[in-house]
N, C-alpha and C positions, 0 to 999 in steps of 0.2 A: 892472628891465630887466637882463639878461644883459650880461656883462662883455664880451664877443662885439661885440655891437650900440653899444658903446661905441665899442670900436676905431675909430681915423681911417683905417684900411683897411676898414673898413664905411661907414664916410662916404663914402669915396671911391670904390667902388661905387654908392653911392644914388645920388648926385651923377652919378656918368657917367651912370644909368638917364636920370635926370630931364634930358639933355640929350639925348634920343633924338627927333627931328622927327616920325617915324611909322613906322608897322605896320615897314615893310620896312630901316628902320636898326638897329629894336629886333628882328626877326627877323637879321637879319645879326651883331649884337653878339652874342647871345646866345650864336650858333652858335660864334662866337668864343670866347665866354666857359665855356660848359658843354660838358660828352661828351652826344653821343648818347642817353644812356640818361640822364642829368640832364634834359636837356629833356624826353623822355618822360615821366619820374616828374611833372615842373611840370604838362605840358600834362593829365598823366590826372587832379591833382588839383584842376586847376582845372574839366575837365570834370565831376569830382564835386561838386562844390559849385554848380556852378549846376545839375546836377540834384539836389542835394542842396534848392535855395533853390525849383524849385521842386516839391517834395515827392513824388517818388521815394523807392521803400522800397531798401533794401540790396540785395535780393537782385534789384530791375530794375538797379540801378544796376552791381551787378556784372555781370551780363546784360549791358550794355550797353559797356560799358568794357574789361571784364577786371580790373576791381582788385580789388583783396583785403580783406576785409573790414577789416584793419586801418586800411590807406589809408583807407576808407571811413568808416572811425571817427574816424582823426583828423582827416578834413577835416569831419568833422560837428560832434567836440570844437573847432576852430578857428573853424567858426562861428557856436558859441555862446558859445562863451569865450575864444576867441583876441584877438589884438591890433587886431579890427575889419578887420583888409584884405580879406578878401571882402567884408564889408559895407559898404565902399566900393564897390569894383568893382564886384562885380555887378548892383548897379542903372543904374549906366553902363554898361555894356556892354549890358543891355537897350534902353535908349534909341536904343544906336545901332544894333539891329535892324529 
């Protein structure tokens, strides 16, 4: 784990997330918390990965988004190899389709 992730100012980010009630507290913090264009970058790579999960090729995916193949790449290296957090989510978030 990265020395980063360590930090009790990473704790204490988590911890705020994990007190959020729903959709519209965690849409409000956010806004608070990131710029404009942070949140974009979140929201386009979470859009790639759940078309990444369900098997879209790069270049619908860029079609569809606008992202860049890099983006694209590393939300695909993430998950496969990443720390599992889309592979949490995105099966609940299907669920609650």
């Amino acid at each position: 784990m990265s020395k980063f992730l360590d930090k009790e100012a990473s704790d204490t980010l988590y911890r705020a997330i994990l007190t959020l009630k729903d959709e519209d507290e965690c849409r409000r913090f956010l806004q608070d918390l990131c710029t404009v264009s942070e949140l974009k970058a979140m929201e386009q790579r979470m859009e790639v990965a759940m078309l990444l999960d369900e098997g879209l090729i790069y270049s619908d995916i860029l079609e569809k988004t606008g992202a860049s193949s890099a983006t694209i790449s590393r939300v695909n290296r993430c998950l496969h190899y990443g720390a599992e957090g889309y592979q949490r989510v995105i099966p609940r978030l299907k669920e609650r389709r």
